[in-house]
C-alpha positions in Angstrom: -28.7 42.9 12.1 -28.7 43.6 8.3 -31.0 41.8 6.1 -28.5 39.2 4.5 -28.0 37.9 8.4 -31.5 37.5 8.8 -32.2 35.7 5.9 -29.1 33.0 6.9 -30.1 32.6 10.0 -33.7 31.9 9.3 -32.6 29.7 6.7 -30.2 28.0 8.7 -32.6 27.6 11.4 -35.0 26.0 8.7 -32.4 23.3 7.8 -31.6 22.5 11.4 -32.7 18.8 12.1 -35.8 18.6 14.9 -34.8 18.1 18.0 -34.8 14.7 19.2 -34.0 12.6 22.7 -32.8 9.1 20.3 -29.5 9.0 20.1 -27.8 9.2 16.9 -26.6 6.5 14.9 -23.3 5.4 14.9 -21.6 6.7 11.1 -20.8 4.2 9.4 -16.7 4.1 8.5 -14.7 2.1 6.0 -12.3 0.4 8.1 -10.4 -1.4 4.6 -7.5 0.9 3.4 -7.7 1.2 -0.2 -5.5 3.7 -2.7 -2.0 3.2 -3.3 -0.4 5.6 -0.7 3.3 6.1 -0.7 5.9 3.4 -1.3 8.0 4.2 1.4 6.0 1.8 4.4 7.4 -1.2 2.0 11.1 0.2 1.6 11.6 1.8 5.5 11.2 -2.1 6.4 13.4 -3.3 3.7 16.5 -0.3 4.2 16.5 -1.0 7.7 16.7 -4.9 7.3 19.6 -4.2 5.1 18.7 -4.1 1.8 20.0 -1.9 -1.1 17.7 0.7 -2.2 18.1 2.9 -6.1 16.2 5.4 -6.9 16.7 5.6 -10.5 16.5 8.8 -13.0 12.7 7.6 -13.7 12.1 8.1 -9.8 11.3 4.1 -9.9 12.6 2.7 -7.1 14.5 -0.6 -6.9 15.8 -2.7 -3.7 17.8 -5.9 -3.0 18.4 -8.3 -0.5 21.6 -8.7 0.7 22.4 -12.0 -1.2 20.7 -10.6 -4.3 18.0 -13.2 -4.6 14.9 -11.0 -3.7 14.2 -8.0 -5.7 11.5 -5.3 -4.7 10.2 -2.5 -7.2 8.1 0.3 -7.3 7.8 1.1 -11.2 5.8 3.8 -11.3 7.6 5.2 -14.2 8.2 2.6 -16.4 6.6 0.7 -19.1 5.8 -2.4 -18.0 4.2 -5.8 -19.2 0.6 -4.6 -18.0 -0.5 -0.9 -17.5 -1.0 -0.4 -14.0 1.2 -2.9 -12.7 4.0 -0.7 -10.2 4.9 -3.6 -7.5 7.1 -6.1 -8.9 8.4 -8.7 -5.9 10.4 -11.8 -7.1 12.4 -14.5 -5.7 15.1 -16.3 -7.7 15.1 -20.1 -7.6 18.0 -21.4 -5.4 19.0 -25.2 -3.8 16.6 -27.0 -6.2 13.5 -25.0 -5.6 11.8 -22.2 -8.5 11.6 -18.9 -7.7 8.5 -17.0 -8.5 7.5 -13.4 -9.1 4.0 -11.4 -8.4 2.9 -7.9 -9.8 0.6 -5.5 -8.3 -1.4 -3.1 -9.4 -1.0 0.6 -8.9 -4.2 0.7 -6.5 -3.3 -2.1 -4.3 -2.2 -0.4 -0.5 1.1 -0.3 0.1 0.3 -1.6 3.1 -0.5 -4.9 1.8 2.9 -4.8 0.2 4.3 -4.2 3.7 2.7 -7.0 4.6 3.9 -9.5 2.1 7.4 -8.0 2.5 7.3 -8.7 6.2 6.4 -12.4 5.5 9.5 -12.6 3.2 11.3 -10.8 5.9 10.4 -12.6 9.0 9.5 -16.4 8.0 11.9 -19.0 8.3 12.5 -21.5 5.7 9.9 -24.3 5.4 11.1 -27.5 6.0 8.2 -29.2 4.3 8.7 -27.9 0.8 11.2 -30.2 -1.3 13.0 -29.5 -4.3 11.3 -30.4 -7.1 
């Protein structure tokens, strides 16, 4: 064994924790996704419900629903009211009621944006909201 060997293994062998019959504790994990990811969990849902997907020449990606009512974005690209702001989700106002719109920042999982789109996807109308 040449001397560098014997110098790592006696120093690994100094850094090795003492032995010990506890068990170890459990490592702690962050279980809440965080960081933007990719776009495409939000879009697969909305392409295969129908929807009309662009890619534009900014690689910003833009999707409607069939009737044209809903629009989804992912602006990464363009300049928009706030810095930071990629999601864009809005509804247009139809039968008496007002639409509404929501942005989302850049870091915000697009998993949660999955999320909201599923709700727009999958909930029926509400028969307790009126017109205004």
């Amino acid at each position: 064994m040449s001397a560098v060997e014997t110098r790592a293994r006696a120093t690994c062998s100094a850094v090795r924790a003492p032995a010990s019959s506890a068990p170890a504790a459990p490592v702690a994990t962050d279980r809440w996704i965080r960081g933007a990811g990719t776009p495409y969990p939000v879009f697969d849902l909305l392409v295969v419900d129908g929807w009309t997907l662009v890619l534009d020449d900014l690689a910003d990606m833009h999707c409607a629903s069939p009737d044209g009512r809903v629009y989804v974005g992912y602006l990464a690209a363009s300049p928009r009211p706030r810095p930071g702001d990629v999601w864009h989700v809005s509804v247009e106002a139809a039968d008496g009621l007002p639409g509404w719109e929501q942005t989302f920042h850049r870091d915000v999982p697009a998993e949660v944006i999955a999320g909201l789109v599923h709700a727009l996807l999958t909930t029926a109308p509400r028969p307790d909201v009126e017109a205004f």
